[in-house]
C-alpha positions as CSV (number, residue, x, y, z in Angstrom):
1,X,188.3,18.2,-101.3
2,X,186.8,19.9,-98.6
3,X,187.2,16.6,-96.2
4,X,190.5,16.9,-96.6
5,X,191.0,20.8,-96.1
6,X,189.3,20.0,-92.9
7,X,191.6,17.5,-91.8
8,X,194.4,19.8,-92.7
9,X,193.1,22.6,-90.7
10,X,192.3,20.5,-88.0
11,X,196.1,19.2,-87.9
12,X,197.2,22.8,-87.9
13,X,194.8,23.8,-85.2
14,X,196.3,21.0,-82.8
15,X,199.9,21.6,-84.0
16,X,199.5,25.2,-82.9
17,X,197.7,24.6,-80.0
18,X,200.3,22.1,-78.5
19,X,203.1,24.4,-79.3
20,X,201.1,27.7,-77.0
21,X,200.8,24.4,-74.6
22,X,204.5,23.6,-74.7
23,X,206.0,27.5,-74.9
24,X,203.4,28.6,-71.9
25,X,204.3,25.5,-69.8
26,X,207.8,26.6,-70.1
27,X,207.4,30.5,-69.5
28,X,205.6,30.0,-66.8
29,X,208.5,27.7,-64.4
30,X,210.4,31.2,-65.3
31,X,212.0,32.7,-61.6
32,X,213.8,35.5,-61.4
33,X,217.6,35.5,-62.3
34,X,219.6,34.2,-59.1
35,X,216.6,33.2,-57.1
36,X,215.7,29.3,-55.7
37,X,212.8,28.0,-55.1
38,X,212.5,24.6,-53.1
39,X,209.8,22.7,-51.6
40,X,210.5,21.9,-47.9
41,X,209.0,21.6,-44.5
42,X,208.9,23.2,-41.6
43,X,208.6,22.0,-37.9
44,X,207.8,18.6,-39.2
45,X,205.0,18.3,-40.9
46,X,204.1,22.2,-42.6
47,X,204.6,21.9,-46.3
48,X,206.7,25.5,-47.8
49,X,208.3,26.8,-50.1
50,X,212.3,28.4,-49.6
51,X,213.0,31.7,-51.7
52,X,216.8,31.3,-51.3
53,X,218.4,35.0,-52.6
54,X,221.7,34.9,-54.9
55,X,224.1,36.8,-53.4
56,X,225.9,35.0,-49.9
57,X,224.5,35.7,-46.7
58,X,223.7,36.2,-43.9
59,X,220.1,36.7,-45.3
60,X,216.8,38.4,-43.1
61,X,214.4,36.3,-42.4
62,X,210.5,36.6,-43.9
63,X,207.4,34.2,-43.2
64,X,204.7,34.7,-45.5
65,X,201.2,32.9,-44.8
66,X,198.2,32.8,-47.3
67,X,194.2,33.6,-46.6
68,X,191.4,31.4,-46.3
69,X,191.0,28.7,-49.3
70,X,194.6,29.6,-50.4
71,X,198.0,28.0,-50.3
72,X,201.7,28.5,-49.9
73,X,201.7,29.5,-53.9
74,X,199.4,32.4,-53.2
75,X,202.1,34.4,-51.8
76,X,205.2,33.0,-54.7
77,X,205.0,36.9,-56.2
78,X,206.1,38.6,-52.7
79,X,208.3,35.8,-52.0
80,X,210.1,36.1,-55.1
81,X,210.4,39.7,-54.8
82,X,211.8,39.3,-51.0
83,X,214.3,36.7,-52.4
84,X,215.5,38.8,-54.9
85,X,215.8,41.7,-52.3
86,X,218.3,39.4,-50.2
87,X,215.5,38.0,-48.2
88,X,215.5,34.2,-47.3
89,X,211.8,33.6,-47.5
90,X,209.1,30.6,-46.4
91,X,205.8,30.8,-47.7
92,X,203.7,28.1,-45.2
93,X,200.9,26.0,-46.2
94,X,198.7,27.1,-42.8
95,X,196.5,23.8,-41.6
96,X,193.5,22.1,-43.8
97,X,195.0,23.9,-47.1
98,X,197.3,22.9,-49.7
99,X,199.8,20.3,-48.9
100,X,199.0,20.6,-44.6
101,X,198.8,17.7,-43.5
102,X,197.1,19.2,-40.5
103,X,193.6,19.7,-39.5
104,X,192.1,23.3,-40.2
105,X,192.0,25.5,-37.5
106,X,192.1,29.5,-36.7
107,X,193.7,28.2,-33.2
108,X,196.3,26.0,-35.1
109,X,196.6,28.1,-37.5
110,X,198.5,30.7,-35.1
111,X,200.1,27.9,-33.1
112,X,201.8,26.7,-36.6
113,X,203.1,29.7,-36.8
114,X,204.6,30.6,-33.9
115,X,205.9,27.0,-34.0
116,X,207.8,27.6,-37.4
117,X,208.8,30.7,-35.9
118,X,210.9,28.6,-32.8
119,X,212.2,26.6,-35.6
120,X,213.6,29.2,-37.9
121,X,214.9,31.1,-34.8
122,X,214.2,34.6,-35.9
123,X,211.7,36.3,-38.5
124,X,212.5,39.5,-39.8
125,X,209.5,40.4,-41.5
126,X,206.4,38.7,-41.4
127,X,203.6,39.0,-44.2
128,X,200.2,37.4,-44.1
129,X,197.5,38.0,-46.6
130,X,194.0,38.0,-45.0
131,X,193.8,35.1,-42.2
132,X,197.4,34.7,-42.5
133,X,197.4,38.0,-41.0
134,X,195.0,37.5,-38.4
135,X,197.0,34.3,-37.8
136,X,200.0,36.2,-37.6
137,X,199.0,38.5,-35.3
138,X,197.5,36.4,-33.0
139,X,200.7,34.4,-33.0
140,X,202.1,37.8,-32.1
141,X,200.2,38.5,-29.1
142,X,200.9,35.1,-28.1
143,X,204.4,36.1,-27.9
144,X,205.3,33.3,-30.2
145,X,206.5,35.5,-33.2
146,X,208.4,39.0,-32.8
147,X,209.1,40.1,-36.2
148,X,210.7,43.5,-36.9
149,X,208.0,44.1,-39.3
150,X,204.7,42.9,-40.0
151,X,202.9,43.4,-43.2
152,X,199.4,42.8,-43.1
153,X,197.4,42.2,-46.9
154,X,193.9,42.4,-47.1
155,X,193.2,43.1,-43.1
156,X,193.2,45.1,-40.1
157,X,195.1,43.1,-37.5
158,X,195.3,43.6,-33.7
159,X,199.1,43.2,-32.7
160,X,198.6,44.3,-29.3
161,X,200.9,46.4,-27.6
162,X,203.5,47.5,-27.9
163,X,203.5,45.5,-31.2
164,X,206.0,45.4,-34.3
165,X,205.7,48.5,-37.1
166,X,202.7,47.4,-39.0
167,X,202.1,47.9,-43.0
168,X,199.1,47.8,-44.1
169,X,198.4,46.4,-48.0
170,X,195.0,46.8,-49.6
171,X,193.4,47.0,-53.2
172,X,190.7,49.9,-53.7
173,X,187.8,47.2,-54.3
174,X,189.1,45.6,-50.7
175,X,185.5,43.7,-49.9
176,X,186.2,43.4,-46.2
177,X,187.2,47.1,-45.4
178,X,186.0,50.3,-46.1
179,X,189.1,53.0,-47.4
180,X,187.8,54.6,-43.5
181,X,188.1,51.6,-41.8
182,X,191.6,50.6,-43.2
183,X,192.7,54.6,-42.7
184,X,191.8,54.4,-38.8
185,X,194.9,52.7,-37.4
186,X,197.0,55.2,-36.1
187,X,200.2,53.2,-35.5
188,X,200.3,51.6,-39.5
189,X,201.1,52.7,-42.6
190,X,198.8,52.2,-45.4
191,X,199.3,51.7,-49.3
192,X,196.2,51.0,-51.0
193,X,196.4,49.6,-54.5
194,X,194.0,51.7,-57.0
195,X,192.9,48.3,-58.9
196,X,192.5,45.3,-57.5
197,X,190.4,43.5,-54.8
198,X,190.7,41.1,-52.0
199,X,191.2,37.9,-53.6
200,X,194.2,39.5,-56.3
201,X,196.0,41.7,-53.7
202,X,198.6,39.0,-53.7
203,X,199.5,39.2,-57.2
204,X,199.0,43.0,-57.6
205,X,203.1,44.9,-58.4
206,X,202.4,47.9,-56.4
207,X,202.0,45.8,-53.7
208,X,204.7,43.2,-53.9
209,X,206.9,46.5,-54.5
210,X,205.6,48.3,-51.5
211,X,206.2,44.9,-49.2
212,X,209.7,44.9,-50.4
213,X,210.6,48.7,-49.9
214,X,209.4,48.6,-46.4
215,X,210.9,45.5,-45.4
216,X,214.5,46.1,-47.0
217,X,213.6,49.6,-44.9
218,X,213.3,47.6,-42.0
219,X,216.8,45.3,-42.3
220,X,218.7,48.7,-43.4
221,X,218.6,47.6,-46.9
222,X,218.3,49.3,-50.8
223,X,215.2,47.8,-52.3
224,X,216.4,46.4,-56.1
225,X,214.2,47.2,-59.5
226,X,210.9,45.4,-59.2
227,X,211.0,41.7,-60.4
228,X,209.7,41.0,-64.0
229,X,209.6,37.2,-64.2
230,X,205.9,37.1,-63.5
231,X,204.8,39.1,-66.4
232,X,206.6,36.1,-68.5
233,X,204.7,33.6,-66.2
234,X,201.2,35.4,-67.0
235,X,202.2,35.4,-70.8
236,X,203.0,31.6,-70.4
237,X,200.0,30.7,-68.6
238,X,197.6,32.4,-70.9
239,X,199.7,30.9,-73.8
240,X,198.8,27.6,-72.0
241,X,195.3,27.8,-71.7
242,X,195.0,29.2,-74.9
243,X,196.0,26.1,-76.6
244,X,194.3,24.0,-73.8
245,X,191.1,25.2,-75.3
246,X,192.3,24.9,-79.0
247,X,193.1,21.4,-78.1
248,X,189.6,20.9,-76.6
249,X,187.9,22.5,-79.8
250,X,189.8,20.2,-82.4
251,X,188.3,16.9,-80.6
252,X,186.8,15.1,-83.1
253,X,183.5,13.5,-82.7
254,X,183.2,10.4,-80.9
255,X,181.2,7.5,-82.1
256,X,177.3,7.3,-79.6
257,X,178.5,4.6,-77.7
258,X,181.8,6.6,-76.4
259,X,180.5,10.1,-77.1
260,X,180.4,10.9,-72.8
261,X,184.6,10.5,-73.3
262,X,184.7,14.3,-74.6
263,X,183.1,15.5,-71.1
264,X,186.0,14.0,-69.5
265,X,189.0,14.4,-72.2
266,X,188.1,18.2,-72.4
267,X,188.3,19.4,-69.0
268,X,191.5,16.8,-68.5
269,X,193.2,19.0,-70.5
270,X,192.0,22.2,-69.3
271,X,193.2,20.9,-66.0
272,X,196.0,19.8,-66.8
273,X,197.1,23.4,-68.8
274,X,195.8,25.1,-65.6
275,X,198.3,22.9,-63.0
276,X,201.4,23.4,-65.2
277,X,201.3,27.0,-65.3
278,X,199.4,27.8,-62.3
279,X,201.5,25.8,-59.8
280,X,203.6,28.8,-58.3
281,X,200.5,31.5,-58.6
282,X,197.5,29.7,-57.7
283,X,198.9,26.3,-56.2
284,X,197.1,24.3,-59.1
285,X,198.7,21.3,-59.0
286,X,197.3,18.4,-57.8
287,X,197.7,17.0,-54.4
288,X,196.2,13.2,-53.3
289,X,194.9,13.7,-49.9
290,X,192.7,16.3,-51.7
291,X,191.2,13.1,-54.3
292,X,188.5,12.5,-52.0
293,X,187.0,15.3,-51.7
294,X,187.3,16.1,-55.4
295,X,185.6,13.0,-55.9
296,X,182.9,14.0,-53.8
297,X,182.7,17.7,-55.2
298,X,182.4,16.4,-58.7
299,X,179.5,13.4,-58.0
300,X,177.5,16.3,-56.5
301,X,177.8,18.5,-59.3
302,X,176.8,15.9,-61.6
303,X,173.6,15.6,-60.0
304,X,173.2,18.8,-60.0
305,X,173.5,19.4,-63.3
306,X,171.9,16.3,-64.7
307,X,168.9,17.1,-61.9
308,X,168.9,20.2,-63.7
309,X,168.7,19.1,-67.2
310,X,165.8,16.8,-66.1
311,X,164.1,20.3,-65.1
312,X,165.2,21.8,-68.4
313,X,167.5,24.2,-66.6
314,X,170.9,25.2,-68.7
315,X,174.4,24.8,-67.2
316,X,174.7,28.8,-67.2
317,X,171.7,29.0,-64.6
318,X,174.4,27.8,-61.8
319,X,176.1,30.8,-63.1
320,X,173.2,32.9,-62.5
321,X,172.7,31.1,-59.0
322,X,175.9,32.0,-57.8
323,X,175.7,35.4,-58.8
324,X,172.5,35.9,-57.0
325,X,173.9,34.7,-53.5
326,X,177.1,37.0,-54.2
327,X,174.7,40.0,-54.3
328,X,172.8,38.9,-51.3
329,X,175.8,38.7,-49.7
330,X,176.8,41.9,-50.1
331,X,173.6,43.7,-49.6
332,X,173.5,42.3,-45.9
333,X,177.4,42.3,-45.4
334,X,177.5,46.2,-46.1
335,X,174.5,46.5,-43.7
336,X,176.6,44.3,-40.6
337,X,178.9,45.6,-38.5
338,X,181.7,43.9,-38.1
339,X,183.0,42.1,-34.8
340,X,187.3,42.4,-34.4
341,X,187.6,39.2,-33.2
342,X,186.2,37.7,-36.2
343,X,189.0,36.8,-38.8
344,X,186.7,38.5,-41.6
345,X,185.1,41.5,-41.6
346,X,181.9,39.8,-41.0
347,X,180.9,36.1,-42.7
348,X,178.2,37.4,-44.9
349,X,181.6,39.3,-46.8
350,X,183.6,36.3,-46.4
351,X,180.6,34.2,-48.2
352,X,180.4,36.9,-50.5
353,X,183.9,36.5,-51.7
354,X,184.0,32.6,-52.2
355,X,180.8,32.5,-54.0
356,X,182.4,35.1,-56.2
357,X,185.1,32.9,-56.6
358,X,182.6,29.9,-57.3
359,X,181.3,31.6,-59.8
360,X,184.3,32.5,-61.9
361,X,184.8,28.3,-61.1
362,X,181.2,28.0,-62.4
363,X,181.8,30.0,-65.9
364,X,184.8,27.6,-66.6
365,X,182.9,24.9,-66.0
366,X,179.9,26.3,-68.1
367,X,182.1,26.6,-70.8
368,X,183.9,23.6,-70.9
369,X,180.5,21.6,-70.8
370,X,179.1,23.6,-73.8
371,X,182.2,22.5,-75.7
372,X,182.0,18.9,-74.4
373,X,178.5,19.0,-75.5
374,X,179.4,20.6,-79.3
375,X,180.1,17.3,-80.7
376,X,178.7,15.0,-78.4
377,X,176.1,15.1,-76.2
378,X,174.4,16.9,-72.8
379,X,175.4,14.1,-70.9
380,X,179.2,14.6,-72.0
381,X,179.1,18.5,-70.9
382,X,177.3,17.7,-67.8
383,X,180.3,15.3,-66.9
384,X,183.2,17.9,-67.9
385,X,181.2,20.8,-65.7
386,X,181.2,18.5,-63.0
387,X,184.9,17.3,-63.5
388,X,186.3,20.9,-63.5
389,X,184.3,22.3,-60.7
390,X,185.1,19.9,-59.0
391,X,188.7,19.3,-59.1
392,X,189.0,23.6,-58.6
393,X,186.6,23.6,-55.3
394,X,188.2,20.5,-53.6
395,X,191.7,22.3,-54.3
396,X,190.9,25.5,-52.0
397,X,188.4,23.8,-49.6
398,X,190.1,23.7,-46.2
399,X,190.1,20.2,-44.4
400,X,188.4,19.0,-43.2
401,X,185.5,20.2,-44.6
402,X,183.3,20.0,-41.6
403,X,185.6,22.7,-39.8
404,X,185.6,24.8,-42.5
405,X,182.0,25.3,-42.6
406,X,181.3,25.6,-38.9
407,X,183.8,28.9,-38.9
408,X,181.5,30.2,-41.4
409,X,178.3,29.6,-39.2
């Protein structure tokens, strides 16, 4: 009787858990009424995505471009919010992220924009979170890109003179500024978020709203209510990953011989939950020139964690790792000066910041590979850590990878 009471349970459990799969996948595609979203590209080979408005035109123009490790879907919240202002919007995959088929570069970074610029023809408002500000800028003192107003998340950018009205957006835990440091500008205007940090300004309301009251300020234009849609893409996403992890928990037990098949079914699925929802917030989804170096991220956290086990080391001690080097980080960043023609503040901030990242990657992973290992075996939770970290670090790597890291030495 109580075999069979399991069984039950266990077919309610995965019943449950693929309907939060199934409802969250759904809730999270929501847009706001009357706004389009479509994948195109720009001067020829930049990957974006179009915010097309409802009503009929003609429509101001915004560019949006994303910070270092991110993508075009980083910035889907203010483009949303433009579009449903009346705002025809591109959000750019800048070169070595997302989709770019391009090599990473802070040179071509600016040089894709004021390229993308020429094609468009005009550009409103332009909006750049972190390096996509510094991007910006540069592409404005290039005389490449002359929009009406620029918008600068998460940095202090040099526009030169006499420059476009500047609007400065920052959270109160901003790692790469001090409140001083972002007051000093005297030709910006500052809002300054009183919750969130560098890497979430470009999901945080009060500044999407802000971005969208100055910029319909800009174009003569009443600012609408503040979108909703993305509270019913949260819901959906956590309603996704919720039953991504029921799913995982209700795995049986595989015979010895197959038992390593839970390290990589569990994280699959976590992936997978992640990708659907996460695809116009966190650009999730999977792209193929990015399966190399996935591939190579995952074999060396498999020897890490199975060199590891050798020593006797848990999974969680990565954790613990990471956590270290963030604090490090910090100590020596808030000692540092920073340089203004660096695109950070100074690199021992910007290391800071991904290893913080890394380690919210490195929970996950410590997770899925203690439920991997539940009924099966250390080998199988060393596999799914090393799957998920994986697949997350080669998705916000820039390309190549060599490039990347000589910008932070």
């Amino acid at each position: 009787m109580t075999g069979v009471m399991s069984v039950h349970t266990d077919w309610c459990m995965a019943v449950v858990s693929i309907a939060c799969f199934a409802a969250g996948a759904a809730l999270s595609h929501r847009s706001e009424p009357g706004v389009r979203v479509e994948a195109v590209t720009l001067a020829g080979d930049t990957p974006a995505l179009q915010f097309l408005p409802a009503n009929p035109g003609p429509h101001p123009v915004a560019l949006l471009a994303h910070g270092i490790t991110g993508s075009k879907e980083n910035l889907f919240r203010f483009g949303e919010a433009l579009a449903a202002a009346g705002f025809v919007c591109y959000a750019v995959d800048l070169p070595g992220h997302g989709a770019s088929p391009q090599p990473f570069s802070l040179r071509g970074n600016a040089l894709t924009l004021e390229a993308i610029a020429r094609a468009l023809g005009s550009v409103d408002v332009y909006l750049g979170h972190s390096m996509g500000s510094y991007a910006g800028a540069e592409a404005v003192r290039d005389g490449g890109l002359s929009p009406g107003l620029f918008i600068a998340v998460g940095a202090v950018p040099n526009l030169g003179a006499p420059g476009a009205p500047l609007l400065l957006l920052a959270g109160r835990f901003e790692e790469f500024f001090t409140p001083a440091e972002l007051k000093a500008p005297t030709n910006a205007r500052l809002v300054i978020s009183p919750w969130c940090d560098h890497a979430l300004e470009p999901f945080d309301p009060l500044l999407v709203n802000a971005a969208v009251e100055a910029a319909c300020a800009a174009v003569g234009r009443m600012p609408p209510a503040p979108p909703t849609c993305w509270r019913w893409r949260f819901a959906g996403m956590m309603l996704a990953v919720l039953g991504a992890f029921g799913l995982t928990l209700g795995l049986p037990g595989f015979p010895p011989r197959i038992a390593w098949l839970r390290g990589i079914l569990v994280p699959v699925i976590v992936i997978a939950a992640i990708a659907l929802t996460t695809g116009t917030g966190a650009g999730a989804a999977p792209h193929l020139r990015r399966l190399p170096v996935q591939l190579a991220a995952m074999m060396v956290v498999w020897l890490a964690v199975t060199g590891a086990a050798r020593l006797r080391f848990p999974r969680w001690s990565f954790v613990a790792l990471s956590v270290a080097v963030v604090i490090v980080c910090v100590l020596v960043g808030a000692s540092t000066p920073g340089a203004p023609e660096l695109y950070h503040r100074n690199r021992f901030m910007l290391v800071a910041l991904l290893m913080w990242i890394n380690t919210l990657i490195l929970s996950m992973g410590t997770v899925l590979g203690g439920i991997a290992a539940r009924h099966g075996s250390r080998r199988a939770g060393d596999i799914a850590m090393a799957i998920f970290v994986g697949y997350a670090l080669g998705q916000g790597i820039p390309l190549p990878v060599t490039s990347f890291l000589k910008t932070l030495l």
